[in-house]
Residue, then its C-alpha position, 0 to 999 in steps of 0.5 A: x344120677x351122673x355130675x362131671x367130675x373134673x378131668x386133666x383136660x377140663x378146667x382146673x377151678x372146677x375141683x373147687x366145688x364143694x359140692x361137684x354134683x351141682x355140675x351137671x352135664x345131661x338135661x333134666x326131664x320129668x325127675x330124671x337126668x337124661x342124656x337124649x336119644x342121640x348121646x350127642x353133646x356140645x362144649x362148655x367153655x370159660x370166654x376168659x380161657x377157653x379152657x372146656x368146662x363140660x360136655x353138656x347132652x344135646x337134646x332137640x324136638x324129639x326129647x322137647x316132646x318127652x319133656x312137654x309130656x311129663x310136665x303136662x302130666x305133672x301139671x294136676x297134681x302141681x295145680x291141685x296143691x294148696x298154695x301153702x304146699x307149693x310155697x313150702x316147697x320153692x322157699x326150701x329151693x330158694x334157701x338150698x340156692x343161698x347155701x350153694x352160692x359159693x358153688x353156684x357163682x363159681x360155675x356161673x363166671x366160669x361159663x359166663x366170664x362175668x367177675x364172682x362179685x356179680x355172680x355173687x350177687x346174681x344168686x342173691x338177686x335170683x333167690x329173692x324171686x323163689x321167695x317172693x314168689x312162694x309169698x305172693x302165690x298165696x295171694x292169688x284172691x278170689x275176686x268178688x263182682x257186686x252182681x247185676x242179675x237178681x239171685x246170683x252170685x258172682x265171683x271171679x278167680x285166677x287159675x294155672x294158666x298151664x305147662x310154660x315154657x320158659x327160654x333164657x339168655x347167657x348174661x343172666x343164667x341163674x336170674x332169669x330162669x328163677x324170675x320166670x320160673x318161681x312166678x310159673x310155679x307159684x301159680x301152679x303151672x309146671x315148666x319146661x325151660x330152655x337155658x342158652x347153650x353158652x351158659x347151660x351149667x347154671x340152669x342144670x345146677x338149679x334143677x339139681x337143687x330144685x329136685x332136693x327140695x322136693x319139686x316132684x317129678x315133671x314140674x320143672x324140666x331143663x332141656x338142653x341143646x339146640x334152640x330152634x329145634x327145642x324152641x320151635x317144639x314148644x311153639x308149636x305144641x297146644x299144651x305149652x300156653x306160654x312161652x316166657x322169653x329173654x332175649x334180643x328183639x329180632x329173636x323174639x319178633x320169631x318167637x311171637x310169629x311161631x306161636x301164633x298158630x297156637x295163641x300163646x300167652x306171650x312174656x317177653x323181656x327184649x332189647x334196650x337202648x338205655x338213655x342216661x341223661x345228665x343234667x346241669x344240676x348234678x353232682x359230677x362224682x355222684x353223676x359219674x358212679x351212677x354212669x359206672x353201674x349203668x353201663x359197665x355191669x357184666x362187663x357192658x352185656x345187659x339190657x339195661x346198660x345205659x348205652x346212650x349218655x346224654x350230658x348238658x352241654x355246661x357240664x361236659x367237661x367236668x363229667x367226661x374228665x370224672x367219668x374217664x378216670x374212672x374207667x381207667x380205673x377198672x380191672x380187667x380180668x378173668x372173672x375169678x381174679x381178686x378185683x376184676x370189674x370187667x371180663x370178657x365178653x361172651x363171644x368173637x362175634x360180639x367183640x366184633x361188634x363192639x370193634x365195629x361200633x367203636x371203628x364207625x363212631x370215630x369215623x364220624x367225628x366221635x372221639x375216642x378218650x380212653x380203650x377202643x381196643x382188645x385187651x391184653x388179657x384174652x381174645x374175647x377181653x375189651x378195653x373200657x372205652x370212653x367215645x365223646x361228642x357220638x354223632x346221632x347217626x353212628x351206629x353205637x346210637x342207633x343199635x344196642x350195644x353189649x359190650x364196655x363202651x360209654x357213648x357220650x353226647x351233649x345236649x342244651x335243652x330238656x325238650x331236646x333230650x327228651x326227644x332224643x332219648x325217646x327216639x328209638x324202637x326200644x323203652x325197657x329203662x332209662x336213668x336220670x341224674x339231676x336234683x331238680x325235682x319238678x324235673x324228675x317227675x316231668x322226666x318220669x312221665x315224659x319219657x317212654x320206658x317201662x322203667x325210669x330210674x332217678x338219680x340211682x342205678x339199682x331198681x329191680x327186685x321180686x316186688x316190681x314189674x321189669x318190662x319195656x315198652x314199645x319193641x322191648x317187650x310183652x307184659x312184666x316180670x316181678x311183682x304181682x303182675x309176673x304171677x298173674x301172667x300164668x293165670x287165667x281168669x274163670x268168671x262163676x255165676x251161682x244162682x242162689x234162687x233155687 
């Protein structure tokens, strides 16, 4: 087995792993560290620095195929072991994964910029979903049918749906990979997954973890390297049965369409546009740390940010004027600094496109309060960026932002609201601030998301289905029904005639 070991020409927090052979630099493919056919590589880098994190093996097609092999042949004997074995193992993996967290959330704000608080609290986040899931797939029961036919016997079961394929986005690498995994795993599938190539490091750190506790061989491999060619593999091969994806609409609107041929079990977590609505009864402090979560967490690059705000019209002063002071208030850093709340974003195209958003909601009429520029700490750094009275036809209304910019906008009417809030292609999650509670539970059933959150931020976890609506997404993560989503269901009828 090879790990990087730090060079003069990588980054220097890289020497302060405790445990350097949780940085790897090759994929992992059927129990082994693999460099491909090719030996060719692509870059690693920190967003806050740029400074070269590693040189990670570029893999395509060819090695995809290998990959698929291996998990197709692993794929008996994983299926074949009681529950409990299977159990014991992912709950080793998920304790290995809390003892590394120091080590783990230390590459993870290295290659992802967010601050070490929230990798922190990803690797928590992440470890919870191997537990649930080491729990619930021992409840996948048997099911019994009262028969209608006389001397038979009836019984419906679920059974390991087959090899998974599983694609990850850069904004959650650790979280989004053990959300899909541990569910595929514990239902007795085996997985080939494919980690964004800006984030590839902490995919491969917890392969490394995987393999000490005891994953055999084939059951979990990480390819690493170019997506279309990786992706477009496991598309079109008849063994992958599933391809669980995290990503933008557009891309998995691609997805859907390349498997097509193949009828593919399809779970797929895709864009948000997430309303926050501030009613006349809310507490201003409390209304205005809820609107900090929702919209400044990784730095503003998450589906559920809450792009869109919408504050009645009675209070708006009072909750503009709370709510800039707070985002004044934010540090912006690099994400190992001591008190960082905001690093940078992931990439120059997507500072382009928040530069984008906030140049065309000024031009029509927007005001802009506090930010709307680069930061002094780095090319790829914004400003926290408050726009007040956002016109319904500017851009930062109409498309996902993923970036630290809060749009506000007013409203005099719940039904008005709702309708606003409602009109949109998206429906992963909406927030509501208000104490009136006839209003929550109307505001509960009239919006049209996957998820409502009412008066708090935090709301997902190994227990509940995370999924959208309409264009964002298929099926649910979490919960009972992500493990199910790897099952398929076997109907027996037992003549007891005879």
């Amino acid at each position: 087995m090879t790990a990087v070991f730090a060079r003069p020409d990588f980054h220097p927090a890289v020497s302060r792993l405790k445990d350097r052979h949780l940085l790897r630099d090759l994929a992992y493919v059927d129990g082994r560290w693999s460099a491909g056919a090719g030996n060719k590589s692509f870059e690693v880098t920190d967003p806050a620095s740029g400074a070269t994190i590693a040189w990670v093996a570029s893999l395509g097609a060819d090695e995809t195929a290998v990959a698929i092999d291996a998990a197709a042949r692993a794929m008996p004997a994983w299926r074949a072991l009681l529950p409990q074995e299977r159990a014991r193992i992912l709950r080793k993996w998920y304790e290995l994964i809390l003892a590394a967290k120091d080590d783990l959330s230390l590459i993870m704000t290295l290659e992802q910029g967010k601050p070490v608080s929230e990798s922190r609290g990803e690797i928590d986040y992440a470890a919870s979903f191997i537990e649930w899931y080491a729990e619930e797939g021992k409840r996948l029961n048997a099911e019994n049918v009262t028969s209608h036919l006389p001397g038979a016997e009836m019984i419906v079961r679920r059974e390991a749906l087959g090899v998974v394929g599983i694609v990850t986005p850069w904004n959650f690498p650790c979280a989004m990979i053990t959300r899909k995994a541990a569910a595929a795993l514990a239902a007795g599938c085996t997985v080939v997954a494919h980690p964004s190539s800006e984030t590839p490091l902490s995919a491969l750190a917890l392969a490394e973890l995987g393999e000490r506790a005891g994953l055999p061989a084939g059951v979990f491999n990480v390819i690493t390297g170019d997506a279309a060619s990786i992706v477009g593999r496991m598309c079109e091969d008849e063994r992958v049965r599933a391809i669980s994806f995290t990503g933008s609409t557009g891309v998995g609107r691609l997805i859907a369409a390349q498997c097509a041929a193949t009828m593919k079990r399809l779970v797929m977590e895709l864009g948000g546009h997430a309303p926050l609505i501030i009613f006349e009864d809310a507490d201003i402090d409390h209304a205005a740390r809820i609107a900090i979560d929702a919209k400044f967490a990784t730095s503003g690059q998450d589906c559920l940010a809450a792009n869109r705000i919408f504050v009645h019209r009675s209070i708006a002063t009072r909750f503009e004027e709370a709510f800039a002071a707070r985002i004044k208030a934010l540090k912006v850093a690099d994400g190992l600094s001591p008190g960082a709340a905001i690093g940078p974003l992931m990439h120059e195209r997507a500072v382009m496109k928040v530069e984008e958003q906030v140049d065309d909601a000024v031009k029509r009429g927007a005001k802009l309060v506090t930010g709307g520029r680069r930061h002094k700490a780095g090319k790829l750094f914004f400003e926290p960026t408050l726009l007040t009275n956002v016109p319904a036809d500017a851009l930062i209304m109409r498309e996902e932002t993923f970036g630290p910019v809060a749009a506000i906008t007013l409203f005099d009417t719940e039904e008005d609201v709702v309708a606003r809030a409602n009109d949109t292609q998206y429906g992963l999650v909406a927030y509501v601030v208000t104490g009136n509670g006839a209003r929550q539970m109307r505001l509960g059933r009239a919006l049209e998301y996957g998820m409502v959150a009412i008066n708090r931020v935090k709301i997902t976890g190994g227990p509940i289905p995370f999924g959208g609506w309409k264009q964002s997404g298929l099926g649910r993560e979490g919960s009972r029904h992500g493990i199910e989503a790897f099952t398929e269901l076997k109907y027996l009828c037992i003549d007891t005639a005879a």
